[in-house]
C-alpha positions in Angstrom: -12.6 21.2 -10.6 -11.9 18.9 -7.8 -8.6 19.1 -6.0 -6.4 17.4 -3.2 -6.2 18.4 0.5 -3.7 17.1 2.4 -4.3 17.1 6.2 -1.4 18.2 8.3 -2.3 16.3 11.6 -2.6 13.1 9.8 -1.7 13.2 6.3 -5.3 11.9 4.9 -5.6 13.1 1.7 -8.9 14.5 0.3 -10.4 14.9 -3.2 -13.2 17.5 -3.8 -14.1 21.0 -4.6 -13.0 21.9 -0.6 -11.5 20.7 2.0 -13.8 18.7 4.2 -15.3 20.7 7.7 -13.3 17.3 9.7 -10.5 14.8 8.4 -12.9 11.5 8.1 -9.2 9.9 9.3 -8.3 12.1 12.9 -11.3 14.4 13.1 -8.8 17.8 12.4 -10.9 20.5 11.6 -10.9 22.1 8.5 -8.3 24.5 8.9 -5.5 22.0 9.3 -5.8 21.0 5.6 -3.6 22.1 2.9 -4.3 22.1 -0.7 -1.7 20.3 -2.6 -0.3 22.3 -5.7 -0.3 21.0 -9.1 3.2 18.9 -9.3 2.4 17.3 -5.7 -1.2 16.4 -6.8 0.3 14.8 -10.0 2.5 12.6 -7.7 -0.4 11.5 -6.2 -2.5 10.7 -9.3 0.5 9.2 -11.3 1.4 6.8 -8.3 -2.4 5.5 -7.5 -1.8 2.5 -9.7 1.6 1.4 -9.1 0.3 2.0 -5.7 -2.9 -0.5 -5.8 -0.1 -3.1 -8.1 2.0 -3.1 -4.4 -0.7 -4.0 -2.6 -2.2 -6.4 -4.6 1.2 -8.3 -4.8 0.8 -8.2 -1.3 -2.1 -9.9 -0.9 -0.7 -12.9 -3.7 2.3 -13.1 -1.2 -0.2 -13.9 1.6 -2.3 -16.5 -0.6 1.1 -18.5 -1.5 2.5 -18.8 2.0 -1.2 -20.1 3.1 -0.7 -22.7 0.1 2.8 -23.3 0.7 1.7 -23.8 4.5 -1.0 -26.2 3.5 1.2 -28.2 1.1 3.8 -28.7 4.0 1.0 -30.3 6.1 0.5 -32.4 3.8 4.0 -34.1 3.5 4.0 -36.0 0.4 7.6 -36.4 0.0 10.7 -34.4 1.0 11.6 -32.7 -2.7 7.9 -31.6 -2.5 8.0 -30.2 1.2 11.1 -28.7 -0.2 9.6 -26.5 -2.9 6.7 -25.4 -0.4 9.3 -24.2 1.9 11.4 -22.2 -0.4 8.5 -20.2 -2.2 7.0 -19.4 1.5 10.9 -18.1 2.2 11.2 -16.5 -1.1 8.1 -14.8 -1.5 8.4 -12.8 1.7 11.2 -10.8 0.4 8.8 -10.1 -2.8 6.6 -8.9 0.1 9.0 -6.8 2.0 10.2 -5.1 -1.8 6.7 -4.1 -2.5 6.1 -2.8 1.6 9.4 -1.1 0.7 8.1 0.8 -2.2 5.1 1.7 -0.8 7.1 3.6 2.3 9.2 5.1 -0.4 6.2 6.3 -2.0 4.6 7.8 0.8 7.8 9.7 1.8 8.0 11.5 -1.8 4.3 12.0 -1.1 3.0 9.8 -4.0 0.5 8.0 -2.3 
C-alpha cells in the first residue's frame, strides 16, 4: 500500500511503498523523511484538486492580462481601452486570492 513521506529538510512529499534513499527535491538522505499518518495524508489527497483548480486559475489570470495587454495596444477607442484596463486590474486580485489559498494550504499541510 503506497504511503506519503514527507521530507523534513525540504518538505517534498513522496508517494510509494518507502521513503526514497535521496529527496529528488534537496538530495536529504533517507533518514530525514517522515511518514505522514493517516489524517495528515488525507489532507494531502483531499486538497490535490482544489490544489491543481488554484493553479490553473492562475495560469487564466496570466492569459487575460496578456489579452487585456494586447487589446490596449491596440487603442480602438477609449470605453474599449477602458474595459482592457479594468479586467487586467481586477483579475490580479483573482490571482493574489488563489496564491493566497495555496499558502494557506501548504501551511495546514494540504498540499
Amino acid at each position: 500500500m503506497k504511503k506519503l513521506f514527507k521530507c523534513s529538510v525540504c518538505n517534498y512529499i513522496h508517494e510509494g511503498t518507502d521513503a526514497p534513499d535521496a529527496c529528488p527535491k534537496c538530495g536529504a538522505p533517507k533518514d530525514k523523511f517522515v511518514e505522514l499518518g493517516a489524517e495528515d495524508a488525507q489532507k494531502v489527497y483531499a486538497a490535490e484538486r482544489t490544489n491543481d483548480i488554484h493553479m490553473e486559475i492562475i495560469q487564466l489570470v496570466d492569459k487575460i492580462v496578456e489579452l487585456s495587454k494586447e487589446g490596449i495596444g491596440i487603442n480602438l477607442d477609449p470605453p474599449c481601452v477602458s474595459t482592457f484596463e479594468k479586467a487586467k486590474d481586477e483579475v490580479y486580485v483573482i490571482k493574489q486570492r488563489s496564491k493566497a489559498e495555496l499558502e494557506g494550504h501548504m501551511k495546514k499541510g494540504k498540499w
